[in-house]
C-alpha positions as CSV (number, residue, x, y, z in Angstrom):
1,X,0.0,0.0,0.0
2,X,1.3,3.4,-0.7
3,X,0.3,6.4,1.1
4,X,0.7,10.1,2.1
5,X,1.6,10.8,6.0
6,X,3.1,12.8,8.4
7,X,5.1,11.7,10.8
8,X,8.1,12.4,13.0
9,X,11.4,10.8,12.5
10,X,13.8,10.1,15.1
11,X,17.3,9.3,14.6
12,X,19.9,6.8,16.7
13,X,22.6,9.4,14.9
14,X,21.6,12.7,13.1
15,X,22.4,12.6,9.4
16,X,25.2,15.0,8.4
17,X,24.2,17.5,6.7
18,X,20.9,17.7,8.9
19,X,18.2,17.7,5.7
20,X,16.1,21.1,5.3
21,X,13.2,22.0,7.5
22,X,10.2,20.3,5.7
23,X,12.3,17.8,3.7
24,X,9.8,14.7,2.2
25,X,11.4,11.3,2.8
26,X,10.4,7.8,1.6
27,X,9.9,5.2,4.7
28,X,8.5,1.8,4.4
29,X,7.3,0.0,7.6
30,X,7.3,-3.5,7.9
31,X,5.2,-4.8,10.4
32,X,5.3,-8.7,11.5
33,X,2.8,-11.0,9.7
34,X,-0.9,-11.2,11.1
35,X,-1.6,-15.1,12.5
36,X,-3.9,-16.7,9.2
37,X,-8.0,-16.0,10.3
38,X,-11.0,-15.3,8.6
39,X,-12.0,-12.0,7.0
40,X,-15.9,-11.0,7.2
41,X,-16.9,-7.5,6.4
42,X,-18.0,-5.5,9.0
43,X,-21.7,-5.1,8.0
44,X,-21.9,-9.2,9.1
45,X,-21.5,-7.9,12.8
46,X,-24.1,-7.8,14.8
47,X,-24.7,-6.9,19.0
48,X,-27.3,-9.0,20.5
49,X,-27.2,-9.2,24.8
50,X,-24.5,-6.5,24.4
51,X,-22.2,-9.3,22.6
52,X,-20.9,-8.8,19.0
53,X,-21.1,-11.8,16.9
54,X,-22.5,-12.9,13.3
55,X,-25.2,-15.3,12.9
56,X,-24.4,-18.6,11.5
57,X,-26.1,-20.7,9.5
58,X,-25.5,-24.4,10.1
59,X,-27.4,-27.5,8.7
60,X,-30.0,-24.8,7.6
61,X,-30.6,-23.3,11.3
62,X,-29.0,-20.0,12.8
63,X,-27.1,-19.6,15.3
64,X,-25.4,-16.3,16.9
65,X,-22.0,-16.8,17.7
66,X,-19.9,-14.4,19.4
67,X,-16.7,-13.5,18.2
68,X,-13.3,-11.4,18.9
69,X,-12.0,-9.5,16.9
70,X,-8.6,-9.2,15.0
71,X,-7.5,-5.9,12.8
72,X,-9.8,-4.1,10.4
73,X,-8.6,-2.4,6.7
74,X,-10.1,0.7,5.3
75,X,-11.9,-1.4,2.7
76,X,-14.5,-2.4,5.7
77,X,-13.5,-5.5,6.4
78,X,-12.2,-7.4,9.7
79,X,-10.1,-9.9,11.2
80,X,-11.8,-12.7,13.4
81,X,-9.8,-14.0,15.8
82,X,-12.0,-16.4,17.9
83,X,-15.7,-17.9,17.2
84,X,-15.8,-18.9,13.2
85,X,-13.7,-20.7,11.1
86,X,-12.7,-19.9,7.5
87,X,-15.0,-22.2,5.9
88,X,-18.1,-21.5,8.3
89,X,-20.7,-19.9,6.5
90,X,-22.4,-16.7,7.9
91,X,-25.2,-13.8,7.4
92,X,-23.6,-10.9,5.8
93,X,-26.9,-9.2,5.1
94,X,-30.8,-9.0,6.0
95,X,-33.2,-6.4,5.4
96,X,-34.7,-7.6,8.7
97,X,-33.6,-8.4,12.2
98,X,-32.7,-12.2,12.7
99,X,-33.3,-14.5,15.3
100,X,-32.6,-18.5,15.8
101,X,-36.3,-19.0,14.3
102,X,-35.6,-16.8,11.2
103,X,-35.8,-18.6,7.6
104,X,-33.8,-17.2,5.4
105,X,-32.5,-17.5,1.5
106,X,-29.4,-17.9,1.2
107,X,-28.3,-15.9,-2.5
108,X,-24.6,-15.6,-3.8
109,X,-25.2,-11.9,-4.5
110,X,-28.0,-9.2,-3.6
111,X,-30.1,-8.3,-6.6
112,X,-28.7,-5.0,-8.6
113,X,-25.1,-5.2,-7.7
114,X,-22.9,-6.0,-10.0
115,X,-20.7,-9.0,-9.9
């Protein structure tokens, strides 16, 4: 990812010459790799007795499972850390409110949106 920031600079040993007031520089952070979890988007989380969690479907019932939560990305999406597994499947979206009696459909795509 590239990107724009400010930020202050701290040296173990001053350059010489000391660069101009307001001088750009090029940094690039590595930070340490994130353990391997699933990624839902953040509109699949839901509060329900002051938990968050998603609802999942298993064997056609629903369930609400409470989860913890990882890191999140500007693209709206978030790391699980505990409570689902990658190949779980859960709610990402209903018009209405769910509960363990709900029926649902289950669709690959809401209507309108391009694939």
């Amino acid at each position: 990812m590239t990107e724009e920031s400010l930020a202050k600079i701290v040296f173990d040993a001053p350059p010489s010459p000391l660069p101009p007031v307001g001088e750009l520089a090029e940094v690039t952070v590595q930070l340490p790799e994130l353990p391997a979890a699933p990624v839902i988007p953040n509109a699949a989380l839901r509060t329900l007795d002051g938990r968050r969690g998603v609802w999942k479907l298993t064997d056609g019932a629903l369930q609400f499972v409470p989860v913890e939560l990882g890191r999140s990305d500007l693209d709206g999406n978030v790391q699980v850390t505990k409570g689902i597994d990658a190949s779980d499947q859960i709610v990402v979206y209903s018009e209405k409110a769910l509960t363990s009696r709900s029926r649902i459909q289950v669709v690959d795509r809401l209507g309108g949106v391009a694939p």
